[in-house]
C-alpha positions as CSV (number, residue, x, y, z in Angstrom):
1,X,17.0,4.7,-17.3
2,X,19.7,6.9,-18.9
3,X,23.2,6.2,-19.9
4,X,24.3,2.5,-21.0
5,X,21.1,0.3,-22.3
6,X,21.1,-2.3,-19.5
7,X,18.5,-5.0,-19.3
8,X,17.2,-6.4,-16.2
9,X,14.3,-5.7,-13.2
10,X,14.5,-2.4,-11.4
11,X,15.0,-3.5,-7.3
12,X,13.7,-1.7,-4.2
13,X,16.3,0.8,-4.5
14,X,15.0,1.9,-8.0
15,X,11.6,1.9,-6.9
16,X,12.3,4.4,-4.0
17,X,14.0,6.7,-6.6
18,X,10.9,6.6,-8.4
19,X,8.7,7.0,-5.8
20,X,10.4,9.6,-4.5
21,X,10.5,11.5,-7.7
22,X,6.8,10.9,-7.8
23,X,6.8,8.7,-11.0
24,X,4.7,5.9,-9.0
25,X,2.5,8.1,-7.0
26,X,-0.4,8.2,-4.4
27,X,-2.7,10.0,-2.4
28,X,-2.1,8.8,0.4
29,X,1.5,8.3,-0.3
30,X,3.1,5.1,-1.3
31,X,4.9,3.7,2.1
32,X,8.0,1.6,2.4
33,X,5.6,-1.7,3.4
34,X,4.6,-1.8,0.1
35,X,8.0,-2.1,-2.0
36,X,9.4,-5.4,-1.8
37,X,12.7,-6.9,-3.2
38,X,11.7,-6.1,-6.5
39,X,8.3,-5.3,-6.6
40,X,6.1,-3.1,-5.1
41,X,2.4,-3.8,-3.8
42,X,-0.6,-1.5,-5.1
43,X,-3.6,-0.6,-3.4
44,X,-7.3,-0.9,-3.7
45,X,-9.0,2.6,-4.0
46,X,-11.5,3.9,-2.5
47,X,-14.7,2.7,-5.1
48,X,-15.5,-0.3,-7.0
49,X,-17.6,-0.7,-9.8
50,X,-19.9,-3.8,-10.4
51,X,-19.6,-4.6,-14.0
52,X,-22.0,-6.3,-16.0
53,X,-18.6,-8.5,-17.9
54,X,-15.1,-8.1,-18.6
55,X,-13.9,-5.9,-21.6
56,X,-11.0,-4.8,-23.5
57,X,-9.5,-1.0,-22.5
58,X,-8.1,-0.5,-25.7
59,X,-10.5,2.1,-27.4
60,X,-10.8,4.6,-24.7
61,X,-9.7,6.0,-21.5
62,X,-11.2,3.7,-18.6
63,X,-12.4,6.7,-16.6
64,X,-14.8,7.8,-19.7
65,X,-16.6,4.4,-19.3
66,X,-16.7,4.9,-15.4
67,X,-18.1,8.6,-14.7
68,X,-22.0,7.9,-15.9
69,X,-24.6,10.1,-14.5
70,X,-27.4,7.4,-15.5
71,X,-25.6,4.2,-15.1
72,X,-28.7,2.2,-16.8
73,X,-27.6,4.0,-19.7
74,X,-24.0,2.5,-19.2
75,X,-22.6,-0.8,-21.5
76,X,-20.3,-1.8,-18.8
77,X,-21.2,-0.4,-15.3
78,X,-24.2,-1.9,-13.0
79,X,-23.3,-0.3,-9.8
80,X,-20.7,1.3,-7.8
81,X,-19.4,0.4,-4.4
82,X,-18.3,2.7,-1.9
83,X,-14.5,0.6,0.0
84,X,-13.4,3.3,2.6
85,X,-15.2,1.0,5.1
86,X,-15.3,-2.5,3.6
87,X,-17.4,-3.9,1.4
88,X,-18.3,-7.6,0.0
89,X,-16.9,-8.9,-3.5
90,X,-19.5,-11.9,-4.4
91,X,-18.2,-14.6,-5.8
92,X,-18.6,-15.1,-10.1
93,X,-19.0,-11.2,-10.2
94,X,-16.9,-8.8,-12.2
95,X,-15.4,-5.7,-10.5
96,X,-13.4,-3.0,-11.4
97,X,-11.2,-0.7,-8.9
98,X,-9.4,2.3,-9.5
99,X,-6.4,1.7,-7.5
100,X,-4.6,4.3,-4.9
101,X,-1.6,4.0,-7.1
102,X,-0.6,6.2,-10.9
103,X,2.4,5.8,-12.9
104,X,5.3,8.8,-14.6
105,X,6.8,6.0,-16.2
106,X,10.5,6.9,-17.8
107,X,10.6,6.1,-21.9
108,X,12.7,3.0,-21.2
109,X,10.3,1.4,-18.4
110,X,7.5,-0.9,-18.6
111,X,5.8,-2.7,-16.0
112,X,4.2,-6.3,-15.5
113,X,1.6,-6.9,-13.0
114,X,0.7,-10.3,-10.8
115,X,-1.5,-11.9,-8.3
116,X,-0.1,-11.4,-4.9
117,X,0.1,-15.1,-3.6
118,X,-2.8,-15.1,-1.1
119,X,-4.5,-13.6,-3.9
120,X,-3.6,-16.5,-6.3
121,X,-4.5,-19.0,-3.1
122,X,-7.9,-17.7,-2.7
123,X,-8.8,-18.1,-6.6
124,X,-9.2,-14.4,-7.1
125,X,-8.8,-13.6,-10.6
126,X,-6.9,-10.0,-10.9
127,X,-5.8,-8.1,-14.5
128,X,-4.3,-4.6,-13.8
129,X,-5.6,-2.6,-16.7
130,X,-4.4,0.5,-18.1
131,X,-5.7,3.5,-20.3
132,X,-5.8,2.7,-24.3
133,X,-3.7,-0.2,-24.2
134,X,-5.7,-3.9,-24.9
135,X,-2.9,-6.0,-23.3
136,X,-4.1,-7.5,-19.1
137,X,-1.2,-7.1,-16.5
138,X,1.3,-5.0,-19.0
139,X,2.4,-1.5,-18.7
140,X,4.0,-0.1,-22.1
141,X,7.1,1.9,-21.2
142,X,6.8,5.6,-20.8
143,X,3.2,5.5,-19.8
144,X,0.9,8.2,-17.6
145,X,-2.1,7.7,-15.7
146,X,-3.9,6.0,-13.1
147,X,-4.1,2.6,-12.8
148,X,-7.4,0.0,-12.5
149,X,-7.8,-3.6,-11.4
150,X,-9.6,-5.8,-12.3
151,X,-11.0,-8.5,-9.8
152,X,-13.3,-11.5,-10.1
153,X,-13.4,-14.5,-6.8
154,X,-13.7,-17.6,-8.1
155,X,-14.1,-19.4,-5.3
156,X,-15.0,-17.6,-2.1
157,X,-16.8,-14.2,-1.6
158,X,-14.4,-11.9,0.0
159,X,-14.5,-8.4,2.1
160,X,-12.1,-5.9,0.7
161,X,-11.3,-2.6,2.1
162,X,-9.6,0.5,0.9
163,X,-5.3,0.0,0.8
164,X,-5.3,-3.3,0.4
165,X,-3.1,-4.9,-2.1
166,X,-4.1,-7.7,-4.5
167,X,-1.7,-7.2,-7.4
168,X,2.0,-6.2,-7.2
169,X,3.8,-4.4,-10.0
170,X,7.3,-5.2,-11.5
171,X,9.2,-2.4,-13.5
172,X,11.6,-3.8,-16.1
173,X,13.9,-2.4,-18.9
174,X,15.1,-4.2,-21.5
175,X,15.2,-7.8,-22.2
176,X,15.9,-9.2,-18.8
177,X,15.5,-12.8,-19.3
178,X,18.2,-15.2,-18.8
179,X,18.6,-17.4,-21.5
180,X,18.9,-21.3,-21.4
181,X,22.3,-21.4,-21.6
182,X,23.1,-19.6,-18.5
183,X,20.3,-21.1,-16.8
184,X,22.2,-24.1,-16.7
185,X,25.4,-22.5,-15.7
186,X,23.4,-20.8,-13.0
187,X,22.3,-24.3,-11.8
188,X,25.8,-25.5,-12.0
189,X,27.1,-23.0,-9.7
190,X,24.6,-21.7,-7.8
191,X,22.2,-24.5,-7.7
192,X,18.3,-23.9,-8.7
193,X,16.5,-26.9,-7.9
194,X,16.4,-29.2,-5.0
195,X,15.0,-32.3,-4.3
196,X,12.5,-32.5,-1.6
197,X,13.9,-34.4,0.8
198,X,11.9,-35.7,4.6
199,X,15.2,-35.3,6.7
200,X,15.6,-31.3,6.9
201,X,18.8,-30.7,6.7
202,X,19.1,-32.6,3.5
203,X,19.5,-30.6,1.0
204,X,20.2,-32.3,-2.5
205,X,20.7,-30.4,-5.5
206,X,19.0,-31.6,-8.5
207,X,21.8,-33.3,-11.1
208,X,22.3,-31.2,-13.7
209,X,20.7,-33.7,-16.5
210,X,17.7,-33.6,-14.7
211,X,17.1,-30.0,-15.2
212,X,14.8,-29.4,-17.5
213,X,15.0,-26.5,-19.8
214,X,13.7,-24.4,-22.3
215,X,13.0,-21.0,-21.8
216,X,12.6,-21.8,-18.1
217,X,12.9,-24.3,-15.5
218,X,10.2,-27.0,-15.9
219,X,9.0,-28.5,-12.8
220,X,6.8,-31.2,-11.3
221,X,4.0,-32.0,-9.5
222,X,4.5,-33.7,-6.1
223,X,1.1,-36.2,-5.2
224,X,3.5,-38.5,-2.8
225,X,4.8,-36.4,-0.2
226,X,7.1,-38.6,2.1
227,X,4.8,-41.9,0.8
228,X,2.9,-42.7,4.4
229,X,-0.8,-43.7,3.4
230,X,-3.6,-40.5,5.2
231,X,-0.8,-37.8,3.7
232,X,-2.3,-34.6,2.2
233,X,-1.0,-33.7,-0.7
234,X,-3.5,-31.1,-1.7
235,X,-6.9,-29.1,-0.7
236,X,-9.9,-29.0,-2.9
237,X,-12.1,-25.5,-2.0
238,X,-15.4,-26.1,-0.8
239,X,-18.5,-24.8,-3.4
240,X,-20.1,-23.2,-0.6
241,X,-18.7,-21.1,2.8
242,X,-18.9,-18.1,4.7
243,X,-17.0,-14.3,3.7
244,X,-13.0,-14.0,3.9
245,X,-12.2,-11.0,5.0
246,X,-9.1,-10.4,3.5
247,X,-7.7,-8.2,6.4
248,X,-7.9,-11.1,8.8
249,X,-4.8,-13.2,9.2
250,X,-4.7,-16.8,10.9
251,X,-8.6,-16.3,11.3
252,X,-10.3,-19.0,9.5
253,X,-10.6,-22.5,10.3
254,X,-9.3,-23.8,7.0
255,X,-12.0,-26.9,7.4
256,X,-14.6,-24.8,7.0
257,X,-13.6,-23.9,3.2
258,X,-11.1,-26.5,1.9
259,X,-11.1,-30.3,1.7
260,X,-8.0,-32.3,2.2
261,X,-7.0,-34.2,-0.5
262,X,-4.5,-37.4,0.6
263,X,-2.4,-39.2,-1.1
264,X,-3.7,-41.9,-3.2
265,X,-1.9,-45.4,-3.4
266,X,-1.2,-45.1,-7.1
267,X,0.1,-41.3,-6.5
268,X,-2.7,-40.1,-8.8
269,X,-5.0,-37.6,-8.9
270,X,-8.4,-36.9,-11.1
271,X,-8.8,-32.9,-11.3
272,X,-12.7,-32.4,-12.3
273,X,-13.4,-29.2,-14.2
274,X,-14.2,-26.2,-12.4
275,X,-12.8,-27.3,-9.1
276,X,-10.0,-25.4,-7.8
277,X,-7.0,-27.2,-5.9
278,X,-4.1,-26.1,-3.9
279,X,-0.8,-28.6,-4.7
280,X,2.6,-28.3,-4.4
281,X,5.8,-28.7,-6.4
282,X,8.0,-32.1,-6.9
283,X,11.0,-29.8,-6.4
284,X,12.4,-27.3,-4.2
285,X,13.5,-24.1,-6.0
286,X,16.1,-21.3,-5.2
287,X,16.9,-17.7,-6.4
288,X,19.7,-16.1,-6.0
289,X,19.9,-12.5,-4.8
290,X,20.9,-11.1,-8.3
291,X,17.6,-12.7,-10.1
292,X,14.1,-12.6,-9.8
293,X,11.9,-14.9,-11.2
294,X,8.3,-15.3,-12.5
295,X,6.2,-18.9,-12.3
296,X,4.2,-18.9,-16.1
297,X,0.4,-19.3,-16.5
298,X,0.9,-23.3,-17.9
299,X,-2.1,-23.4,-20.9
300,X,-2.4,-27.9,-21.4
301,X,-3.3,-28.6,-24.6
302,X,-5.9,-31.0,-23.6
303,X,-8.6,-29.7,-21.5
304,X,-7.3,-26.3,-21.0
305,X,-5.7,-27.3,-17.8
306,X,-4.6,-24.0,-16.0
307,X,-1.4,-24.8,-13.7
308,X,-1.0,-21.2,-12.1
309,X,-2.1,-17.8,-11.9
310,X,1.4,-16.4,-12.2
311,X,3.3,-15.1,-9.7
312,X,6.6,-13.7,-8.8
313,X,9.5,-14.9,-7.1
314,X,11.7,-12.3,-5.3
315,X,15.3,-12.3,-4.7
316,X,16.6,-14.8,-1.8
317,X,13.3,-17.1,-2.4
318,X,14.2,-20.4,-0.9
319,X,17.9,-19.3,-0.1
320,X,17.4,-19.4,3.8
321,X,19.8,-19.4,6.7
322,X,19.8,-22.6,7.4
323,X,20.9,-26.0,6.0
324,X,17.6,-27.2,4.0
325,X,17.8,-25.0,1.0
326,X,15.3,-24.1,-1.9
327,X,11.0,-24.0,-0.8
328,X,8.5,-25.6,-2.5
329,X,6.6,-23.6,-5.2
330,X,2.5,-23.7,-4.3
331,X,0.3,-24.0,-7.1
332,X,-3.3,-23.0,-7.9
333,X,-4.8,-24.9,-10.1
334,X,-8.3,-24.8,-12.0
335,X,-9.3,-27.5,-15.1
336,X,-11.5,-26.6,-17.7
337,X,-14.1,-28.6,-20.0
338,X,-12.8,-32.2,-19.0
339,X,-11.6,-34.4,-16.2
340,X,-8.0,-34.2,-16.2
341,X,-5.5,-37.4,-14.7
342,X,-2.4,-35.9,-13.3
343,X,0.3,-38.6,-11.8
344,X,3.5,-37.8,-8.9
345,X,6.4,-36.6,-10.6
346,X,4.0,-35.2,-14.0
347,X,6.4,-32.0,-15.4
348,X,3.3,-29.5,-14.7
349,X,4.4,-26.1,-14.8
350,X,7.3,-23.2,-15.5
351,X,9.6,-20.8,-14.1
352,X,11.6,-17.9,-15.9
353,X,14.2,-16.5,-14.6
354,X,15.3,-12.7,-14.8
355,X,18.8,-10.6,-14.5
356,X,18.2,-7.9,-12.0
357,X,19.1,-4.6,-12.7
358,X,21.1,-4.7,-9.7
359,X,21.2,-6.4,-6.1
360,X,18.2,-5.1,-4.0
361,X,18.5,-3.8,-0.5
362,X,16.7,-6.9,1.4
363,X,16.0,-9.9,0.1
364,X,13.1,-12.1,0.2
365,X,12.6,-13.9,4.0
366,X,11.2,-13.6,7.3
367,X,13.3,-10.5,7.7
368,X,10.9,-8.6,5.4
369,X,7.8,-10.2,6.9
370,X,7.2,-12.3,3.7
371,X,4.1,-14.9,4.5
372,X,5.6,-18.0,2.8
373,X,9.5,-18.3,3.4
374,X,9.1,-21.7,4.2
375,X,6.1,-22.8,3.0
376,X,5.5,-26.6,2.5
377,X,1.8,-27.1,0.8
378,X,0.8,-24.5,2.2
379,X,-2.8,-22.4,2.1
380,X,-3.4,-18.4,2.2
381,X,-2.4,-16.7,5.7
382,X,-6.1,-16.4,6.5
383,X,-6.6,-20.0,7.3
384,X,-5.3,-21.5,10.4
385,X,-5.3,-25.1,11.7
């Protein structure tokens, strides 16, 4: 970035600069809907390729594996798909896109890619990959080129068109995190984590000796709610349903593809392997304006129990306008191999916390059209009640 080494993510005023000096490009161009608070969404292209399995990009530019006149001769490609006017994803298969999107990236720039969170709610798998470089969801500074995403639905077959975004990208420089230390100074003065209280305007801020840290915030599942017996505290997705269309908002009757899970009388709940559940956090969590933060693919030890997909936290996530403070943190979550036993209150999963470069322009909220403000358990904005 010139001058003074400085650490921290680049906001939405960086990533204007950048787009306007054409260092993330597009044909058609990148728009202002697609940068958030310090992030900006990229874009399905216009083909997708049915692969016959994943792969690792590292020995060759993606493209060269791509372009096959006689794809039966190909190791990797089965078919290609043509988006401009939609087209079905089926569920278990792998898929490659080319996204709308390339990257100029400066010497001192990297980037690190995630699920969107309706991506991450529908149990679409996503890994931006990049030319010659074996590492999912990274960008090494100072790279060139185009940009490809991976995509594989887990749960549901989905309807994808051109432009949409799956995955957004976060552009960083230098070593951004914030240490331990000041996390819990942070909590001291600006206050992290909340408890999650019933009464609405209650809002309670954790004590600091019952912040857990190390190198994060640690935080809990929540499989009580407010306590009263019929409470859902979760969704289980259903093995079999009909097409999301991921253009459609508030379209589905969430019935049709998820089963409620309530809330047991022991505040328990057996996760079977291979099933994919929506639960929420124990806690409430807050980031201030001049942070982002990033929720940490949790590996168990036992079982292989995956906690989240990842995701991103903006600045002003959980702030608000009004007295109830900090939102809930909704997780995806997907056992492998062997019945896993979770209880309320179980520490479950992980949040890092990042230095901004500097403040962004807007902030995360309703003022930006962000789905999940003040989200509760809470499933993707396709589903309605």
């Amino acid at each position: 970035m010139g001058g003074t080494r400085k650490h921290g993510i680049l906001s939405d005023t960086h990533l204007k600069t950048l787009i306007r000096d054409r260092a993330i490009d597009a044909d058609p161009a990148v728009t202002d809907g697609q940068v958030q608070p310090a992030s900006v969404d990229l874009r399905l292209g216009t083909k997708a390729y049915r692969l016959i399995s994943s792969f690792l990009p590292e020995r060759s530019e993606i493209s060269e594996r791509l372009n096959v006149l006689d794809l039966y001769q190909s190791e990797l490609v089965m078919y290609e798909i043509d988006l401009t006017q939609g087209a079905i994803l089926e569920k278990g298969h792998v898929y490659l896109v080319p996204l709308l999107e390339r990257v100029t990236l400066p010497p001192d720039v990297r980037g690190k890619a995630n699920p969107k969170s309706s991506t991450g709610r529908l149990d679409i798998f996503t890994r931006l990959i990049t030319d010659l470089n074996a590492g999912f969801d990274e960008i090494p500074a100072g790279y060139q080129g185009p940009l490809y995403l991976e995509i594989v639905p887990r749960s549901f077959t989905i309807r994808v068109q051109t432009g949409l975004a799956l995955n957004q990208l976060r552009l960083l420089t230098g070593r951004p995190a914030v240490s331990d230390s000041r996390l819990r100074v942070l909590h001291r003065s600006a206050k992290l984590l909340y408890h999650n209280d019933d009464d609405p305007a209650d809002s309670r801020p954790l004590a600091a000796p019952d912040v857990r840290v190390d190198h994060g915030l640690f935080l809990r599942i929540d499989l009580r709610g407010s306590g009263t017996d019929r409470e859902i505290v979760g969704y289980r997705a259903k093995k079999n349903s009909h097409v999301v269309d991921l253009s459609r908002t508030g379209h589905y009757s969430a019935l049709d593809f998820w089963e409620p899970i309530y809330r047991q009388s022991n505040n328990t709940l057996l996760l079977e392997p291979e099933e994919f559940y929506i639960l929420a956090s124990h806690e409430r969590i807050k980031v201030p304006a001049g942070y982002a933060a990033e929720m940490v693919a949790y590996e168990a030890a036992f079982g292989e129990l995956r906690t989240h997909y990842a995701g991103f936290f903006d600045p002003g996530f959980g702030a608000g306008d009004g007295p109830r403070k900090g939102t809930q943190v909704v997780l995806e979550v997907r056992p492998h191999d062997v019945p896993f036993l979770i209880h309320d209150g179980q520490t479950f999963f992980k949040v890092v916390y990042e230095h901004m470069l500097d403040l962004p322009e807007r902030l995360y909220g309703a003022s930006i059209g962000s789905s999940y403000h003040q989200q509760g358990l809470t499933l993707s904005k396709h589903f309605k009640w």
